[in-house]
C-alpha positions in Angstrom: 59.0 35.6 -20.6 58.4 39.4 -19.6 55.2 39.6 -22.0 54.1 36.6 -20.3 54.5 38.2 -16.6 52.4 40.6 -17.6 49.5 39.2 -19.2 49.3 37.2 -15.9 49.2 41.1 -14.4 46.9 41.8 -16.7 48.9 44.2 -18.8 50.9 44.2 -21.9 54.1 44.7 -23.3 55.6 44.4 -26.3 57.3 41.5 -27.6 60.0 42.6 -28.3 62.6 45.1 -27.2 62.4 48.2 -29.1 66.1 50.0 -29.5 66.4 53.6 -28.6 69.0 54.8 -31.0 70.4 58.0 -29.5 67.9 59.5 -28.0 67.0 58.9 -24.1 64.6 57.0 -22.4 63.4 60.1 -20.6 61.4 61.4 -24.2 59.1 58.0 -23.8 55.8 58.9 -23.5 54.4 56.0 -21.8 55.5 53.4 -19.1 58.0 51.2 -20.3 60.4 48.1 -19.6 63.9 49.1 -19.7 66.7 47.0 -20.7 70.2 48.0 -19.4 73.7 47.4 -20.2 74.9 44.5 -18.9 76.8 44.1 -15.9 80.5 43.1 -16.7 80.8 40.8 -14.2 78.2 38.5 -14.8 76.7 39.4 -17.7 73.2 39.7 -17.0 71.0 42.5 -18.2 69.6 45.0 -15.8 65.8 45.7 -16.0 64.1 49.3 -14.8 60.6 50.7 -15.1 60.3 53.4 -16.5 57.0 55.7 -14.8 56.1 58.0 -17.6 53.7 60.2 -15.5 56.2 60.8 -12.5 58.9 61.3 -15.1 61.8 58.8 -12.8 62.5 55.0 -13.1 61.8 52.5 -10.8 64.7 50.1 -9.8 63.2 47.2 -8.6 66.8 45.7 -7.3 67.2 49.1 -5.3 70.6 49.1 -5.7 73.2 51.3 -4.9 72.9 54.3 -7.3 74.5 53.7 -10.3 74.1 54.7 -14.0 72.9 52.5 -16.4 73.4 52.8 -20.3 69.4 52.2 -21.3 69.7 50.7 -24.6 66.0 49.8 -25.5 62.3 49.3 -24.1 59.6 47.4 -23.8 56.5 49.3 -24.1 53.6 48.9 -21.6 49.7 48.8 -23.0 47.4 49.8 -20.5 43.5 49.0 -21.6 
């Protein structure tokens, strides 16, 4: 669904999420999809962008801040 979002964009991502396992999302060296814990109360996921070159992530619901546990990534291709 996400790979397909993007390929309309004009980008790509990988198919599928790639776990972090221990380290941080911060060490990426490219832009990438992050997935987020979910939220307990409705269990959904929580996406973020991840901006590799500004070194912060993008939350596109703007929410209040709040700390997410990143727990893998989608990684963007850029041509």
């Amino acid at each position: 669904m996400i790979a397909a979002a993007f390929k309309r964009l004009g980008l790509k991502c990988d198919a599928r999420a790639r776990p972090l396992f221990g380290r941080s999302y911060k060490e990426l060296t490219h832009d990438a999809v992050l997935l987020a814990d979910r939220d307990p109360m409705t269990w959904t996921w929580h996406w973020l962008v991840w901006d590799s070159k500004a070194k912060r992530v993008i939350d596109p619901a703007k929410r209040a801040k709040k700390r997410f546990k990143v727990t893998s990534y989608l990684k963007i291709y850029r041509d």
